[in-house]
N, C-alpha and C positions, 0 to 999 in steps of 0.2 A: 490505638492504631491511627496513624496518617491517615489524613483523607487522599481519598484516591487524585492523583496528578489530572491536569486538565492539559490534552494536548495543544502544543505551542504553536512549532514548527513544522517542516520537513525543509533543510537544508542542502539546495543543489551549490555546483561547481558548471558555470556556465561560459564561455570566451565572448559573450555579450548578454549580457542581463537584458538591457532594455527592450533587446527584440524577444529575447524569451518571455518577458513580461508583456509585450507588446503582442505576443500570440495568444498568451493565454488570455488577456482580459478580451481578445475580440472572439476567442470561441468558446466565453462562459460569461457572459454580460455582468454577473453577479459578485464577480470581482474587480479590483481595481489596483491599481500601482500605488506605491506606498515605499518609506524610508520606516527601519523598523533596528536601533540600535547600532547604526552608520549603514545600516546593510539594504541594497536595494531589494524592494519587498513584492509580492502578489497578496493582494487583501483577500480573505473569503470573509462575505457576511455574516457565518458563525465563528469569529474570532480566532481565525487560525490563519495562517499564513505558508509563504512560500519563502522563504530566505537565502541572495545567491550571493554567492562569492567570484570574484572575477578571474577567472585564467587564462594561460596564453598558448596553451594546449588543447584540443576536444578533452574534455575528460572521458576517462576509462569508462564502460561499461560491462566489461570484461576481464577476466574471470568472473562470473557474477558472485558477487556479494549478498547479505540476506533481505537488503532490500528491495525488493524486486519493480514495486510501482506506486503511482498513487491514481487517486481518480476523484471525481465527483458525481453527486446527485443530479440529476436534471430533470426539468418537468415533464416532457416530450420527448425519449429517446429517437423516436423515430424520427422525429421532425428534426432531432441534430443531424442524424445521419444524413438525411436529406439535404440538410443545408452544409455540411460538413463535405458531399461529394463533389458539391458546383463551387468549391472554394480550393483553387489553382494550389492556395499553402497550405493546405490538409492531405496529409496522406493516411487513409484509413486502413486497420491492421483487418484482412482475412481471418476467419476463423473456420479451420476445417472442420469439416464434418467428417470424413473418415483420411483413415493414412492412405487411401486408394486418391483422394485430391478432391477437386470441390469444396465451396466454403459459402459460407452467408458470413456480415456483417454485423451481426445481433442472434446471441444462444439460440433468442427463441422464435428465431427461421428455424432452427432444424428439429432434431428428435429431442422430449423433454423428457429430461432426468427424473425422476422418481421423486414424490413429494417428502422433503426433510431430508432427502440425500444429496454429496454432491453432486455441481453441474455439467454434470456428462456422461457419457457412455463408454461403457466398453465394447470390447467389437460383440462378444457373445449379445451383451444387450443392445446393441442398433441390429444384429440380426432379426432378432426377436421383434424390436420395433418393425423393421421390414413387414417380418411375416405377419404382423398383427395388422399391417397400414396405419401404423401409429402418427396422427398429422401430427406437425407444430404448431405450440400453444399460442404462437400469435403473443401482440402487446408488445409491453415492458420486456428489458433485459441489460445484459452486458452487453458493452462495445469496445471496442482500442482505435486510439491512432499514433500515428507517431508524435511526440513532443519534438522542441528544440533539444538540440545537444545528445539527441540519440535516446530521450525518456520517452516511455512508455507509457501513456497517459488511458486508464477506463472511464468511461462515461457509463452510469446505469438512472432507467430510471423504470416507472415513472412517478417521480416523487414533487410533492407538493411545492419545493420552494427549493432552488439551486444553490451548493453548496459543498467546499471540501469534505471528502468523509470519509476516506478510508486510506491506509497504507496495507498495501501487499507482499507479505515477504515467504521467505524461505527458510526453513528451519532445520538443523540437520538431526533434531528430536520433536516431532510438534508437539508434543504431549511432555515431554520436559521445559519446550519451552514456557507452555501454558505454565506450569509452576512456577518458572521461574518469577514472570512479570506479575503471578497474585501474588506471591510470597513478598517480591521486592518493591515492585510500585503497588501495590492493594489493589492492582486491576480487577473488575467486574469481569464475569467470563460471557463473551457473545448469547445473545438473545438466541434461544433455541436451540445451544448444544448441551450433548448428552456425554457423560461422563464417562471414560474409555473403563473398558475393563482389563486387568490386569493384562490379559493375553494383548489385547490389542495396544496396551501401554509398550509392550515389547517392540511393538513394530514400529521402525521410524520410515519405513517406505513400503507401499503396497509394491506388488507383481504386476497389478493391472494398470495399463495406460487409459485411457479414457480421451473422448472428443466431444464437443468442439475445444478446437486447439489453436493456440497460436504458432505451432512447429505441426507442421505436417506427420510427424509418427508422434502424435500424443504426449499427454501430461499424465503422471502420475498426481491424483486424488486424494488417495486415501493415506495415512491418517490427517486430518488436519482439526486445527484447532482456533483460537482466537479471543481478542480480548478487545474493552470497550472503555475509552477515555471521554464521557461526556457525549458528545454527539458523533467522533470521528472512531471509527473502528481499528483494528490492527488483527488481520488473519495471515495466515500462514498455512501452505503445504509443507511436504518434506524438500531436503535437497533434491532438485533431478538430477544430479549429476551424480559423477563417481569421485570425483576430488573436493575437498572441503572446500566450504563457501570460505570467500577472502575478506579482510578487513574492509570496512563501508568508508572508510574515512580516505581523501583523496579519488573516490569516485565522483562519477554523474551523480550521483545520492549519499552524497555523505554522512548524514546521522537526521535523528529525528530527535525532538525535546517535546518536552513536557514543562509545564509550569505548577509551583508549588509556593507557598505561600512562608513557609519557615524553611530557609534553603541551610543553615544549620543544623536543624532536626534531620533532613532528609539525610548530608554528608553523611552525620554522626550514626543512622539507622544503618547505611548503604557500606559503609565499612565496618559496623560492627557485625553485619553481616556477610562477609566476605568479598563482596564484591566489586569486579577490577576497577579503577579507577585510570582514566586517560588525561584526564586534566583535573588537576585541583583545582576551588574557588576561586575566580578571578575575576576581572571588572566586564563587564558586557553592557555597553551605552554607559546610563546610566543606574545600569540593575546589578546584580551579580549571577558568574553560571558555574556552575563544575560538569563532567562528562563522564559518563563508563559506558565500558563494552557492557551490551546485552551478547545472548546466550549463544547467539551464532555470531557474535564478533561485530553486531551491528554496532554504530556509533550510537551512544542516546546520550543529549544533554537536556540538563536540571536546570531550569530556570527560574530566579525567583520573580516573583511579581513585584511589581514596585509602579513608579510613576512612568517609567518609558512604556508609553502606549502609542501602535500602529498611527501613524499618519499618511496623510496621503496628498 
């Protein structure tokens, strides 16, 4: 077996890089600006990056596609929020607490989800929390605010050392898609999930909505899934929508990569294994990349390693 891919990128479509790069390094100190393959870059200190391309249009965000955000670690969530609110160029995303309105700025202002489940409530359960006087856990948590160019940026912490660490997407099977990315990149499956049962393999969307939310009538939860490339993670819900998710490529979030050391071996695995291919091997800087759709149509490009490394 291939060793498992170590993620690369996450590639936006930006109408000015430098201020988007210019936002992110002032409200995550831990990165920094960088040229990475002629492409203007965002550094994280766990070797991963942000890679943009330049348009002359907002790019799309809509229809959504299957990749829905990205985020990082922080030491002090609370102390971002803090200083994220007295900062004129942040706009931080509400998170309701019920579809009735109301919202805190971090999960855990409100009612806490059930330990090893996910994080939120259905109404049946914030009733129940009512009736119990169930407080909020206080500390650490998830947050959003808005990005340049209309992304959706989460902040969670609170963790020891800041740093990119997760993409969040949409899957229109989560449990198919988990197969898909152990079978094809040898993904490791997220720290702490438990293994659907066939019944529940059936299901690509629960019934129950759940809060805290960033749309006021709730998200759909259940089933999800997830997988883990070295230190940056990759989870998923199901679709919430009713129409299939769209191609990622030529959005706000055009595809994510991964880097691989024999980019030969991986072509040769990835077609003899069926799967689609969007761009054959081609030059990239100085390295070389090929591309295929993952399983809800997200972009993912294969890159190899080589001498082009991140400057700044």
């Amino acid at each position: 077996m291939l060793p498992t891919p170590a993620f690369h990128h996450i590639h936006l479509n930006s109408t000015d890089p430098d201020a988007a790069i210019g936002f992110y390094t002032r409200q995550f100190p831990s990165t920094a600006a960088g040229i990475w393959a002629g492409h203007k870059a965002l550094l994280s200190p766990n070797n991963v990056m942000i890679l943009f391309d330049t348009v002359d249009t907002p790019p799309p965000t809509q229809p959504p596609s299957a990749i829905w955000h990205f985020g990082w670690h922080v030491t002090d969530v609370r102390a971002n929020i803090a200083t994220f609110l007295a900062r004129p160029e942040v706009s931080l995303r509400p998170l309701y607490t019920t579809d009735a309105g109301g919202h805190v700025w971090i999960n855990s202002d409100t009612w806490p989800a059930p330990k090893g489940m996910a994080p939120g409530l259905t109404r049946a359960q914030i009733a129940e929390a009512i009736a119990n006087n169930t407080q909020p856990a206080g500390g650490g948590g998830f947050a959003y605010m808005d990005g340049p160019d209309g992304a959706l940026v989460e902040y969670v912490g609170n963790f020891p050392t800041e740093y990119f660490d997760h993409v969040h997407l949409w899957q229109e099977d989560p449990f198919a898609a988990l197969d898909w990315y152990r079978k094809h990149l040898n993904a490791p499956v997220r720290p702490g999930f438990v293994p659907p049962t066939d019944e529940e393999r059936a299901l690509r969307r629960g019934n129950e909505k759940s809060w805290p939310s960033l749309t006021l009538d709730g998200m759909y939860r259940e089933p999800r899934a997830g997988v883990v490339f070295g230190d940056v993670v990759l989870t998923w819900y199901g679709n919430q929508g009713d129409r299939p998710l769209v191609p990622s490529r030529g959005q706000l979030q055009d595809h994510i990569a991964f880097a691989v050391a024999d980019l030969d071996a991986w072509e040769s695995k990835l077609r003899g294994e069926g799967v689609a291919f969007l761009q054959p091997i081609q030059p990239l800087g100085d390295t070389r990349a090929f591309m295929i759709e993952g399983p809800s149509r997200e972009a993912i490009e294969i890159v190899e390693t080589g001498s082009s490394r991140p400057s700044d």
